[in-house]
C-alpha positions in Angstrom: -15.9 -4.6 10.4 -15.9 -0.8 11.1 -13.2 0.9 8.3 -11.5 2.4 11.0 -10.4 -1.0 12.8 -9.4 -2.2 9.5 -6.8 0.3 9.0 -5.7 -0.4 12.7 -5.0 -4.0 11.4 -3.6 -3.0 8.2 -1.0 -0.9 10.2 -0.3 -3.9 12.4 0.1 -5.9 9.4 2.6 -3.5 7.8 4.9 -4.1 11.2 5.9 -7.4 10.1 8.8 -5.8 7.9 10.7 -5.2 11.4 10.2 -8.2 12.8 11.5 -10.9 10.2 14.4 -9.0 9.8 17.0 -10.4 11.1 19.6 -7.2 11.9 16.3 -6.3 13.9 16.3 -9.2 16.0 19.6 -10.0 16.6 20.1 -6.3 18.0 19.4 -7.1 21.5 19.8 -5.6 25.0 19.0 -6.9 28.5 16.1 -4.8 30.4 16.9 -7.4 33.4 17.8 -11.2 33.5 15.9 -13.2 30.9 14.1 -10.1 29.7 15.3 -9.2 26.3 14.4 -6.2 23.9 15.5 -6.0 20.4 15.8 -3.0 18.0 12.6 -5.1 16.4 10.5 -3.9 19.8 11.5 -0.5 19.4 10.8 -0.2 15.8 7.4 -1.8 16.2 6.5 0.4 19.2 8.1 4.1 17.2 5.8 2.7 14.0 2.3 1.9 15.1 2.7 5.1 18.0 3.0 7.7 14.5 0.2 5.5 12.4 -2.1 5.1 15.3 -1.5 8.9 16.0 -2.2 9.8 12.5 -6.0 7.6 12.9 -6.9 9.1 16.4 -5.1 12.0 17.3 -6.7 12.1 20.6 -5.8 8.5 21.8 -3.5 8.0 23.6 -0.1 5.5 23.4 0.6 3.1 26.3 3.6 0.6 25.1 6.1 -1.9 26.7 8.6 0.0 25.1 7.7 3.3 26.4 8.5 5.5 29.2 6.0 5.4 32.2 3.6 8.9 31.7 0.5 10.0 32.4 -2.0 8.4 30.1 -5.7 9.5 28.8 -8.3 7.1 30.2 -9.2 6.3 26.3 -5.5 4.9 25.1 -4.0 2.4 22.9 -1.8 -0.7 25.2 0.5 -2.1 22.8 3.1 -5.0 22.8 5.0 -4.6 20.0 6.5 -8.3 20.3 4.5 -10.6 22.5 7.6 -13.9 23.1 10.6 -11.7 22.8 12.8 -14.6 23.7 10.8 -16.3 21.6 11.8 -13.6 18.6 15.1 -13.4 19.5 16.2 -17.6 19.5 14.3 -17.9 15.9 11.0 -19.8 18.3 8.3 -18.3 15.4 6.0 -17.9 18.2 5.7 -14.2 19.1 3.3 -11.6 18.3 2.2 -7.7 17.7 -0.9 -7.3 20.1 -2.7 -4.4 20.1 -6.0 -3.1 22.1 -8.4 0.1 22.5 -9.2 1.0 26.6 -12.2 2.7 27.0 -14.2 3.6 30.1 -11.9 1.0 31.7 -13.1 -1.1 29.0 -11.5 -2.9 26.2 -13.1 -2.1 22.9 -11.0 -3.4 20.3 -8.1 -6.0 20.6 -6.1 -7.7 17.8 -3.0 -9.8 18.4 -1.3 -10.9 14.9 1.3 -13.6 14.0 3.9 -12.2 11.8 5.6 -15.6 10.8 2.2 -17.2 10.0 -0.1 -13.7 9.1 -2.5 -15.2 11.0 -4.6 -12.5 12.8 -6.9 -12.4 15.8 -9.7 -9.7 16.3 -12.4 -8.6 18.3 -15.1 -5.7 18.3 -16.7 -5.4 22.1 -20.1 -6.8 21.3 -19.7 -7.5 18.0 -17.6 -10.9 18.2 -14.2 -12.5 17.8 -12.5 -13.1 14.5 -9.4 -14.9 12.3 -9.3 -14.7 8.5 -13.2 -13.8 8.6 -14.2 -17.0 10.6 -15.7 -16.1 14.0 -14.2 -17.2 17.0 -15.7 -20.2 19.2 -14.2 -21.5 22.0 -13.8 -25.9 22.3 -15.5 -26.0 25.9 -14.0 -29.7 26.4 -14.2 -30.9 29.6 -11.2 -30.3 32.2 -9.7 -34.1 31.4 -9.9 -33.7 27.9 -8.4 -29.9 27.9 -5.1 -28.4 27.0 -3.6 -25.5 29.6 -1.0 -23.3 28.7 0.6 -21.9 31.7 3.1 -18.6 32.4 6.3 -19.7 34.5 7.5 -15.9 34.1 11.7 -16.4 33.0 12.1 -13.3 34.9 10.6 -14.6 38.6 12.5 -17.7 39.0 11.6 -17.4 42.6 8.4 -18.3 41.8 9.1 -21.6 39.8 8.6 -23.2 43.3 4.8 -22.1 43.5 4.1 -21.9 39.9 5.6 -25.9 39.0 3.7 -27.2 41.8 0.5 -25.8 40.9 1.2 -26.7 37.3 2.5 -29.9 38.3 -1.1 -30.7 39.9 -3.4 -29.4 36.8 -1.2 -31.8 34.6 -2.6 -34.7 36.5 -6.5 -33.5 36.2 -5.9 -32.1 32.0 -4.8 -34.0 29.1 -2.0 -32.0 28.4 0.1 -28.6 29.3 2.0 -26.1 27.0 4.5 -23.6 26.8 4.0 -21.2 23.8 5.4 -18.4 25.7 4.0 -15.6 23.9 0.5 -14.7 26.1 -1.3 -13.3 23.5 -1.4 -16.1 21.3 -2.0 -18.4 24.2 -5.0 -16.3 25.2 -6.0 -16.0 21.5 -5.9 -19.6 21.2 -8.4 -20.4 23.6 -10.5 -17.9 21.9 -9.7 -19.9 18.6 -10.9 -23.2 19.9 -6.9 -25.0 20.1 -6.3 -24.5 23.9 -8.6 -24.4 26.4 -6.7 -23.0 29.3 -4.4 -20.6 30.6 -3.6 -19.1 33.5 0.1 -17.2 35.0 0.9 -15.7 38.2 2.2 -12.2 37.1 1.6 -10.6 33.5 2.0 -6.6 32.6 -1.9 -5.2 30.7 0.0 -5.3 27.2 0.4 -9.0 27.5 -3.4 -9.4 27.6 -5.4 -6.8 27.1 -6.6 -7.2 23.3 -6.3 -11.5 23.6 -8.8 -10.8 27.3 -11.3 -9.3 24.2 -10.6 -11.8 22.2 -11.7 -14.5 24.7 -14.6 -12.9 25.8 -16.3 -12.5 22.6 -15.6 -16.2 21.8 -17.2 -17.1 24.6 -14.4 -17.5 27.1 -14.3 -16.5 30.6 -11.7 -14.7 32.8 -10.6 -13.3 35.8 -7.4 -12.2 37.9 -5.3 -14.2 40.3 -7.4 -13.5 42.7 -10.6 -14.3 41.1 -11.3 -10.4 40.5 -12.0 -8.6 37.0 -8.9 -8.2 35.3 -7.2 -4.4 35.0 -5.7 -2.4 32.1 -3.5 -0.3 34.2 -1.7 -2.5 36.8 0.2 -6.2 36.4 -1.8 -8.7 37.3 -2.1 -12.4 36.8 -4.7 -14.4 34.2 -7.1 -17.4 35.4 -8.5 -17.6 31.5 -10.5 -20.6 29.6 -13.8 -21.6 27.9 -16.6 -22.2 30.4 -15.7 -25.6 32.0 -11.9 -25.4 32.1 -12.1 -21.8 33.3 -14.4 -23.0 36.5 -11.5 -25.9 37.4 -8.7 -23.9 36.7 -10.1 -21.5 39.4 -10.7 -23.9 42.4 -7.8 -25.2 41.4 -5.8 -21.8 42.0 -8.1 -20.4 44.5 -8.2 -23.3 46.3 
C-alpha cells in the first residue's frame, strides 16, 4: 500500500478517541426526525478535515457535517459516523468512512469500525483489503444469500414501498438484515459476510469509499435506477456479488 494511504488510515484510526467517548455521544441534537448528530460527528468531521488538509493541501473536504460549498472535482467525501443512531443507543455498529473522488472517480475508499478496529480498504485497481487479507466476495446463489436492506428512519413514507419490496426478496433469499450503518453493509459484501444490499435513498458519504470497496472485491453495482452510481448527488444502491446483484435488480427494476 502507497505510504500516503497509510497515513490516511492512520488518521482515521486515531478518530476512534471521539467516538467511544461517551460525553461525545451522548451530546446529541436533532438535524430532523430520526436523524441524530452528536458532538462525536462533529469532532470526527473538524479532525480528519485539518489532518487530511495537512496530507493534500489541495483536496478538497466534502462532509455530512459540513456546510454545502463549492467543492474541487478532486475532494475527500467523508462520514464521520456511518449508524449515528446506531452510535448514539450504544448499537456498536457505526463507522468512520472515508473516500478520494477523482475525475468522477473513486480512487481510494476506507470505512473503519471503531468498536472492533476492524478496517476496510481499497486502492482503484489495486484490490480490496481488511487486516492485510484481500477482499473476495461469497457469490452464493440468490436462495442461499443474505440482503441487507435501507428502510431510511427519516422517510417513513416510504416504508410502504420499501417493506413490500423487502418483503418479496425475503421469500426468494435465505435471510434479510438490518445493520443500519451502510458502509459496513456495503463493506461486508465486499468481505464475503453478506451478499446483498440495496436502499431507496442514500447521501454519496454513505457509499462512496464501501462502492470501492465492492468493486475491487469483485462486486457489482448500480443506482436505483440501474445507472452508475454518483458522488455528488443522493441516490439509491442496488449492490451485491455477481449473482445476487443480477436478482436484486429485476427484482427492483422489475
Amino acid at each position: 500500500m502507497e505510504k500516503f494511504y497509510e497515513k490516511v488510515i492512520q488518521a482515521v484510526h486515531r478518530t476512534r478517541k471521539f467516538i467511544v467517548n461517551p460525553e461525545l455521544y451522548h451530546s446529541v441534537d436533532m438535524k430532523g426526525e430520526a436523524d441524530f448528530v452528536t458532538a462525536a460527528d462533529y469532532a470526527v468531521s473538524s479532525f480528519l478535515e485539518e489532518e487530511l488538509h495537512k496530507l493534500a493541501p489541495s483536496v478538497g473536504f466534502m462532509s455530512e457535517e459540513e456546510k454545502p460549498h463549492e467543492l474541487p472535482p478532486t475532494r475527500w467525501i467523508l462520514d464521520p459516523v456511518d449508524g449515528t443512531t446506531n452510535l448514539v443507543y450504544g448499537y456498536r455498529m457505526s463507522s468512520v468512512s472515508l473516500a478520494l473522488l477523482e475525475e468522477g472517480k473513486i480512487r481510494f475508499g476506507v470505512v473503519y469500525n471503531p468498536y472492533t478496529r476492524e478496517t476496510f480498504y481499497a486502492i482503484r485497481g489495486k484490490g480490496a483489503f481488511s487486516g492485510g487479507t484481500r477482499l473476495q466476495v461469497n457469490d452464493r446463489l440468490p436462495h442461499d444469500g443474505l440482503v441487507e436492506f435501507g428502510a431510511g428512519s427519516t422517510r417513513k413514507g416510504e416504508a410502504d414501498e420499501v417493506f413490500e419490496l423487502g418483503k418479496d426478496i425475503f421469500k426468494n433469499v435465505l435471510d434479510l438484515r438490518r445493520i443500519c450503518s451502510s458502509a459496513l453493509s456495503l463493506s461486508f459484501i465486499g468481505a464475503g459476510r453478506l451478499n446483498g444490499y440495496f436502499e431507496k435513498t442514500l447521501k454519496p458519504w454513505d457509499y462512496a469509499a464501501a462502492s470501492l470497496i465492492i468493486e475491487e472485491a469483485g462486486g457489482m453495482l448500480c443506482d436505483w435506477y440501474g445507472k452508475p452510481v454518483q458522488f455528488d448527488v443522493p441516490g439509491g444502491i442496488i449492490a451485491g456479488s455477481p449473482k445476487m446483484f443480477e436478482f436484486l435488480k429485476a427484482r427492483i427494476l422489475k
